[in-house]
Residue frames relative to the residue before (quaternion, step in Angstrom):
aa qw qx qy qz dx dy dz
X 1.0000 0.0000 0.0000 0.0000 0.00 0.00 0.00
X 0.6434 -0.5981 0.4345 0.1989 3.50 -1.06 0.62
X 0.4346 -0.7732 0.2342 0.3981 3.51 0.09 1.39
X 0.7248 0.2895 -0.4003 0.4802 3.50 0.67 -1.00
X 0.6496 0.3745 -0.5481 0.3707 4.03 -0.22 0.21
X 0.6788 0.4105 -0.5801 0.1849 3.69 0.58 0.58
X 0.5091 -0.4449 0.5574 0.4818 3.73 -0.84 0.17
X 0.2573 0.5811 -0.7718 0.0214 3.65 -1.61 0.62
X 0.2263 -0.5568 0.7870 -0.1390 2.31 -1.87 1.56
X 0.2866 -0.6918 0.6517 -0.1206 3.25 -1.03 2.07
X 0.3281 0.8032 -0.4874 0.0986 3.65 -1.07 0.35
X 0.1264 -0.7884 0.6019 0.0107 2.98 -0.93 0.81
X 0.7854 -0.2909 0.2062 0.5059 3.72 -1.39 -0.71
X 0.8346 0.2451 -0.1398 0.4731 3.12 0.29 -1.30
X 0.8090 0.2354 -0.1691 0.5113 4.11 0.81 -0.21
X 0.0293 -0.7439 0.6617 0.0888 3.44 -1.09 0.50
X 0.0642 -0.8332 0.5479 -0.0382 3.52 -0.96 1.36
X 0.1267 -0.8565 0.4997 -0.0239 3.23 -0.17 1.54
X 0.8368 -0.1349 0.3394 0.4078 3.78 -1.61 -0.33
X 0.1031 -0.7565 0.6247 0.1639 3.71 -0.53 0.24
X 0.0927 0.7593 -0.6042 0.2232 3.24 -0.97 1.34
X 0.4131 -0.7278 0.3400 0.4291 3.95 -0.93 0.56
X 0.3749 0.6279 -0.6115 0.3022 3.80 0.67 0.43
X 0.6985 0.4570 -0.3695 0.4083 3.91 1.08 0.04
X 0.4412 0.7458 -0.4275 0.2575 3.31 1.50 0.16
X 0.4668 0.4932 -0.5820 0.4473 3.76 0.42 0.29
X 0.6406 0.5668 -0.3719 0.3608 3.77 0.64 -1.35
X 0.6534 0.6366 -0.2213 0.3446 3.01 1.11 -1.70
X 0.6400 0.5823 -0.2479 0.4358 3.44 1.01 -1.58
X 0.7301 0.6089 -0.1727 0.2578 3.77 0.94 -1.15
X 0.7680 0.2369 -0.0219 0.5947 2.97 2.20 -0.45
X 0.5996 0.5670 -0.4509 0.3402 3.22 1.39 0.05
X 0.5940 0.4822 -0.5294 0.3664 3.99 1.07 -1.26
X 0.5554 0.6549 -0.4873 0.1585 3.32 -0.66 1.11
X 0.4482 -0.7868 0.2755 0.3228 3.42 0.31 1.70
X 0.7803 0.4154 -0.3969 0.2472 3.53 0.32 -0.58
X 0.3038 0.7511 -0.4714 0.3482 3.28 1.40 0.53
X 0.6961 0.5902 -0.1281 0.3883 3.14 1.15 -0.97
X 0.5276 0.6830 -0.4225 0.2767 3.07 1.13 -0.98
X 0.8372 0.3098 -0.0237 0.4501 3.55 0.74 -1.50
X 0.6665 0.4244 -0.2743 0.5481 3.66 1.29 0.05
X 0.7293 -0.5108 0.2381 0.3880 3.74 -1.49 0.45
X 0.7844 0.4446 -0.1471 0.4067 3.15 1.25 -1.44
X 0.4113 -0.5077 0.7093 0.2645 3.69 -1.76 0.28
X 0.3134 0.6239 -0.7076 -0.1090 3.78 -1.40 0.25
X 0.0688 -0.6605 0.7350 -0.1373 3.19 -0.70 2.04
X 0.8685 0.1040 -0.1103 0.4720 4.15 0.23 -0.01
X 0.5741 -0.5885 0.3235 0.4684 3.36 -0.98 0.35
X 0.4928 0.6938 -0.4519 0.2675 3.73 0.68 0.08
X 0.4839 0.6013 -0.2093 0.6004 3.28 2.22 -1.37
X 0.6890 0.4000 -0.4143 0.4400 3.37 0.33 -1.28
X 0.7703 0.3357 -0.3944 0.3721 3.99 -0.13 -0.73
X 0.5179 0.6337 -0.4259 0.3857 3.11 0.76 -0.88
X 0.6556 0.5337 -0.3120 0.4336 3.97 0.68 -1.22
X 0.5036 0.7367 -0.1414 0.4286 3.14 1.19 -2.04
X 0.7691 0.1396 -0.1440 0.6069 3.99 0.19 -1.12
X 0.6723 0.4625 -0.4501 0.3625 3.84 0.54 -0.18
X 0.6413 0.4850 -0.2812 0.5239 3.40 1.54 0.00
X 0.3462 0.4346 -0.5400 0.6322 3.98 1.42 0.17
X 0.7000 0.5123 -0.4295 0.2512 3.36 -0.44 -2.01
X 0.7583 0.5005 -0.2941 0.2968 3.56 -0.02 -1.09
X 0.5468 0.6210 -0.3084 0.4692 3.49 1.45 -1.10
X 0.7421 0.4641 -0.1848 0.4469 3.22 0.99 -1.69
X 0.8059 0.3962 -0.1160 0.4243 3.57 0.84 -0.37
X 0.4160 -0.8445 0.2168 0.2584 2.77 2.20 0.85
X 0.2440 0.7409 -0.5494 0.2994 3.45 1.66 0.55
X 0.8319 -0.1702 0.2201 0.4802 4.00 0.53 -1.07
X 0.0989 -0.8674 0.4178 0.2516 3.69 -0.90 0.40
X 0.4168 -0.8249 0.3512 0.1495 2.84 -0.71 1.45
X 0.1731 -0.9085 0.3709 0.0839 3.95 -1.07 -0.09
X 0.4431 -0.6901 0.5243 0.2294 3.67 -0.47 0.90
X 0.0168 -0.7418 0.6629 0.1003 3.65 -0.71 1.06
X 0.3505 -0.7254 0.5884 -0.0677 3.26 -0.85 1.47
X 0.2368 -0.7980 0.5397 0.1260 3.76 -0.50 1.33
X 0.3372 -0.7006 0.5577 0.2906 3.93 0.01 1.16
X 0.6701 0.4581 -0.4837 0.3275 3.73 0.27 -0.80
X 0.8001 0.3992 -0.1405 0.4252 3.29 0.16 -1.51
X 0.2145 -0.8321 0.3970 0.3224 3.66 1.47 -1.13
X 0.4576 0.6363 -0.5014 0.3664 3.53 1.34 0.91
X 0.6690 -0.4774 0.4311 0.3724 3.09 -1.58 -0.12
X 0.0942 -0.8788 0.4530 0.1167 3.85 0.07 0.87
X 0.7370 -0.2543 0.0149 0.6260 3.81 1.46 -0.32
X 0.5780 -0.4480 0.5786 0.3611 3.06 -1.61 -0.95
X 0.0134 0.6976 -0.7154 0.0379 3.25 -2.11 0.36
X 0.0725 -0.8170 0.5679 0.0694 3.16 -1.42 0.21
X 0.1941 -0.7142 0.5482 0.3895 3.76 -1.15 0.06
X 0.2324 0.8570 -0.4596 0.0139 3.54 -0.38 0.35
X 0.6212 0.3775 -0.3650 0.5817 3.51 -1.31 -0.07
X 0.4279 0.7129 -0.4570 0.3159 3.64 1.04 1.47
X 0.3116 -0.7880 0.5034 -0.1689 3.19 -1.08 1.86
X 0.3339 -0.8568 0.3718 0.1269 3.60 0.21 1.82
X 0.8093 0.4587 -0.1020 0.3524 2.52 0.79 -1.64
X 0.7223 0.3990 -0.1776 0.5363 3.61 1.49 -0.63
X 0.4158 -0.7645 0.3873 0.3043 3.16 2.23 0.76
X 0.6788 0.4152 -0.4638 0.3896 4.33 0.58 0.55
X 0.1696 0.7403 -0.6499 -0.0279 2.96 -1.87 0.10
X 0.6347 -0.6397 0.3965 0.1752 3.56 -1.97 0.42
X 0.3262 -0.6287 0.7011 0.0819 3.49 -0.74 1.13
X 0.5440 0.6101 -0.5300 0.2257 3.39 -0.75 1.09
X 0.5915 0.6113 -0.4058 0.3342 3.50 -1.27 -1.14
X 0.3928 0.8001 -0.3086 0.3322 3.83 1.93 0.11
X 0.1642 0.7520 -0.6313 0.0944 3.92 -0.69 1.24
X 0.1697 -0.6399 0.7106 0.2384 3.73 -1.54 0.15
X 0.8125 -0.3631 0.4502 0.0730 2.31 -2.16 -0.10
X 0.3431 -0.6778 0.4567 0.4630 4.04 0.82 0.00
X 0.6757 0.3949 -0.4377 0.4426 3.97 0.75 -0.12
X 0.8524 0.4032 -0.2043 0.2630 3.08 1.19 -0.41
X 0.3396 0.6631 -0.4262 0.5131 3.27 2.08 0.42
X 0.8242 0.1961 -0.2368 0.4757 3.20 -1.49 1.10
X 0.5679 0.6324 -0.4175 0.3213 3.32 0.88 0.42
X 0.4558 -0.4816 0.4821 0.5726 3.70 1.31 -0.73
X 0.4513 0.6958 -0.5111 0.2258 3.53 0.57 -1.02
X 0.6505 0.5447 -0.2306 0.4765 4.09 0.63 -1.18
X 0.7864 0.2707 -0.3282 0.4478 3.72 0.82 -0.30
X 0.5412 0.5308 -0.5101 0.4064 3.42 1.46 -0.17
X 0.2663 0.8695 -0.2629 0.3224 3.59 1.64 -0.55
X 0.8225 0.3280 0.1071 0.4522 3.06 0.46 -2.41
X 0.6249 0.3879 -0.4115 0.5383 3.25 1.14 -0.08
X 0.6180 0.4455 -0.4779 0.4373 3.64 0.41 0.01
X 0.7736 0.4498 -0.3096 0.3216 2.96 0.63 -0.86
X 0.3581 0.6727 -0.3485 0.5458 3.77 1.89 -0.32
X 0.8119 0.4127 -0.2426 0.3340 3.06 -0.29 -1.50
X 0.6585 0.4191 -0.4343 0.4495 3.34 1.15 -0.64
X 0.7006 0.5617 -0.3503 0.2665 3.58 0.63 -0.97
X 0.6083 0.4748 -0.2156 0.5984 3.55 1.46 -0.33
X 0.8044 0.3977 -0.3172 0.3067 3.39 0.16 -0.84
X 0.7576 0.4242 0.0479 0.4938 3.07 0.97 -1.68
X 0.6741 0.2380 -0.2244 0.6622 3.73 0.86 -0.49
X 0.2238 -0.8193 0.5241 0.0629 3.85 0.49 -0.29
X 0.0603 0.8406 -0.4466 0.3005 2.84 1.50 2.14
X 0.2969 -0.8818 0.3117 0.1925 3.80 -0.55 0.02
X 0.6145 0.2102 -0.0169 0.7602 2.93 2.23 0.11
X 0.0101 0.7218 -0.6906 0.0453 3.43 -0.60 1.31
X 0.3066 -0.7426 0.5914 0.0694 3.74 -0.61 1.56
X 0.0171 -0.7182 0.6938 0.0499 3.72 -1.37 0.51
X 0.0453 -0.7155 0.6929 0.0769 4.15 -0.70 0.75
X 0.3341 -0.7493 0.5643 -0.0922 3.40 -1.33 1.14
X 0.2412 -0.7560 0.4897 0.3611 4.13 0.14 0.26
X 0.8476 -0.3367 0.2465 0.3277 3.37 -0.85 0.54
X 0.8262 0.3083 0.0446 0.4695 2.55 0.67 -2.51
X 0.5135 0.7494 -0.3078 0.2829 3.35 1.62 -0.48
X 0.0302 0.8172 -0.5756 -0.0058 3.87 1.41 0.52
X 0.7805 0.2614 -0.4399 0.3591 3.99 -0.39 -0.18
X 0.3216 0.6965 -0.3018 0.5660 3.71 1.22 0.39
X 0.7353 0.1652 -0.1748 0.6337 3.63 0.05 -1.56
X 0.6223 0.4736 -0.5184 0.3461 3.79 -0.09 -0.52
X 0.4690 0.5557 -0.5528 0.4069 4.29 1.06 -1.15
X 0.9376 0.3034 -0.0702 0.1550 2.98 0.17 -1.92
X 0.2196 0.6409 -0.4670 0.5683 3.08 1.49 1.00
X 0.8218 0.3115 -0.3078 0.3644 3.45 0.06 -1.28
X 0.4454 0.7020 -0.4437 0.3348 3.43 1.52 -0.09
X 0.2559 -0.7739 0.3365 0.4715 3.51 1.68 -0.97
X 0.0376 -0.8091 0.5294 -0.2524 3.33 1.40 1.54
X 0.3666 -0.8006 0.4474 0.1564 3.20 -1.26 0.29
X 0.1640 -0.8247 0.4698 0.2687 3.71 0.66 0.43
X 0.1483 -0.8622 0.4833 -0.0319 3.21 -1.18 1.35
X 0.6493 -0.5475 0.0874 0.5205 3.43 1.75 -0.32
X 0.7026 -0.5574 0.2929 0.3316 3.62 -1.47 -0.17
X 0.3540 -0.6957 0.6242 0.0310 3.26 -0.66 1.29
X 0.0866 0.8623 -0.4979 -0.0341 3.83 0.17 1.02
X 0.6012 0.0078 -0.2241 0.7670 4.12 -0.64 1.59
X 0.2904 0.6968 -0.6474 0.1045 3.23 -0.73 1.12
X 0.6870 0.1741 -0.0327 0.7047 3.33 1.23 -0.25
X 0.3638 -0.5904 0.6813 0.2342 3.82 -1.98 0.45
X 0.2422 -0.7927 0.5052 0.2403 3.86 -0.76 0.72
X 0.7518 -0.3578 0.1271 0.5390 3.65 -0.75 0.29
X 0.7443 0.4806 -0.2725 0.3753 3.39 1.06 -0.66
X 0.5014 -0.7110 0.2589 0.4196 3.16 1.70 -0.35
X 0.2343 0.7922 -0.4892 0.2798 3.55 1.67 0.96
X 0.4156 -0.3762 0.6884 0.4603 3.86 -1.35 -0.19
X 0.0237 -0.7942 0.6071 0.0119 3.00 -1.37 0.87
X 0.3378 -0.7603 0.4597 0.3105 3.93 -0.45 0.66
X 0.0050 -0.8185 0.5650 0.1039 3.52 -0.87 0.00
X 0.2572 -0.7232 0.6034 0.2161 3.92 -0.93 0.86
X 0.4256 -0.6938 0.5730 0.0956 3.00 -1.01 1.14
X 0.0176 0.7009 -0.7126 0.0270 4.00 -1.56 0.99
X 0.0004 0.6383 -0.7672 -0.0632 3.41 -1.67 0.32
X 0.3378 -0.4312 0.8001 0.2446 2.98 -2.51 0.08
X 0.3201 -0.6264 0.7015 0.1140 3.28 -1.65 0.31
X 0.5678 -0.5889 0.5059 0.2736 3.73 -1.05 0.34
X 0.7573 0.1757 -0.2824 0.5620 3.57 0.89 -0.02
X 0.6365 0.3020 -0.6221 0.3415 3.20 0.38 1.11
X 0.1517 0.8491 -0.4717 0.1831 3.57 1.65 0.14
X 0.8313 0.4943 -0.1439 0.2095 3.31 0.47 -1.27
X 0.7701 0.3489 -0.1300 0.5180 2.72 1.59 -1.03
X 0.3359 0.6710 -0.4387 0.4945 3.61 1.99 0.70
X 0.7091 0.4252 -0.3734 0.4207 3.45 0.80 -1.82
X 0.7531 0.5094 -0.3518 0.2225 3.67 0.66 -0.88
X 0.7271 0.4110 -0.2424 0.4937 3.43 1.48 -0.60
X 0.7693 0.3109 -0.4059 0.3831 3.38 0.76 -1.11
X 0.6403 0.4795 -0.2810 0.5303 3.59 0.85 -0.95
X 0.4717 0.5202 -0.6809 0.2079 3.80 0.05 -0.01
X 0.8456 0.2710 -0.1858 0.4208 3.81 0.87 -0.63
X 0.2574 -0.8408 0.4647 0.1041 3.33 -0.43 0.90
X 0.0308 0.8918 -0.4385 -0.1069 3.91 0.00 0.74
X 0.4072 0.8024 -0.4265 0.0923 2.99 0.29 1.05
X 0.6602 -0.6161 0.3131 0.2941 3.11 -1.67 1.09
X 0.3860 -0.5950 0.6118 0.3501 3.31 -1.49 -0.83
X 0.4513 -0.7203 0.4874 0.1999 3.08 -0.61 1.24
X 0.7565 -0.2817 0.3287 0.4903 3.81 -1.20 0.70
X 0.8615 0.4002 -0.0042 0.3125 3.30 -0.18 -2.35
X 0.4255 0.5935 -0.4237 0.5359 3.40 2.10 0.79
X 0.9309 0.2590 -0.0765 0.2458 3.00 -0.22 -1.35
């Protein structure tokens, strides 16, 4: 089947990330009015007009094979905790970009983001037999580059106006990747342990 018309559904213990689609938009609605989402990403969602507007620009993209996008689903609590995406994907040269990635305020700082990245690794290596999984980071975005450090990413350099932030600024961005041969010896050390919290709206 054709990658963007299959449904994948990633999962592990603590997170299940599935298809993005608007049957999650109540979940979606419960965590998104929240400005600092914004700080580092294109969009504003200050009203429900933002919220749909995001909502169909995230079908649209699936459907137009621009990127696929994903619902991260908290297994403890079983809400909708954010978003992700693979994109800026490249068959033939077998790479692509783990990004476009926010929580919820219950769910930052929880670990929740690395249980996240290993699903979302493992698929890109294992199963699609990609050779380079890319991550870009604003500048200013210092809890961000530190995640993806601990991922054992590689920093590789500055990408200056790479992107427009919600407000519509030039924005820099540092660029990281994994490679396929160091896959193996990441899943076994950094990911052998997973620390992740419970969010408030668990326990």
């Amino acid at each position: 089947m054709e990658f963007f018309q299959q449904d994948i559904v990633l999962e592990n213990d603590y997170v299940k990330v599935v298809p993005f689609d608007s049957s999650y938009e109540d979940g979606l609605r419960k965590v998104m009015y929240d400005e600092e989402i914004a700080r580092f990403t294109g969009y504003h969602i200050r009203n429900e007009m933002d919220l749909q507007q995001y909502i169909a620009s995230a079908c649209s993209g699936r459907e137009e094979k621009a990127f696929y996008p994903f619902i991260v689903i908290d297994k403890a609590s079983g809400e909708v905790a954010g978003s992700t995406r693979y994109g800026n994907i490249y068959f033939h040269n077998k790479r692509l970009e783990i990004g476009w990635t926010w929580y919820g305020k219950a769910f930052r700082g929880t670990g929740l983001n690395k249980a996240v990245k290993l699903a979302l690794l493992q698929y890109a290596f294992e199963e699609m037999k990609f050779n380079r999984v890319q991550f870009s980071v604003d500048i200013d975005n210092i809890r961000s580059q530190k995640a993806v450090l601990k991922l054992g990413a590689k920093q590789e350099g500055i990408f200056r106006c790479n992107y427009l932030n919600a407000d519509g600024e030039c924005r820099d961005d540092i660029y990281y990747s994994i490679i396929h041969t160091e896959w193996p010896k990441l899943k076994s050390e950094v990911f052998s342990v997973l620390d992740v919290v419970p969010s408030p709206r668990a326990l």
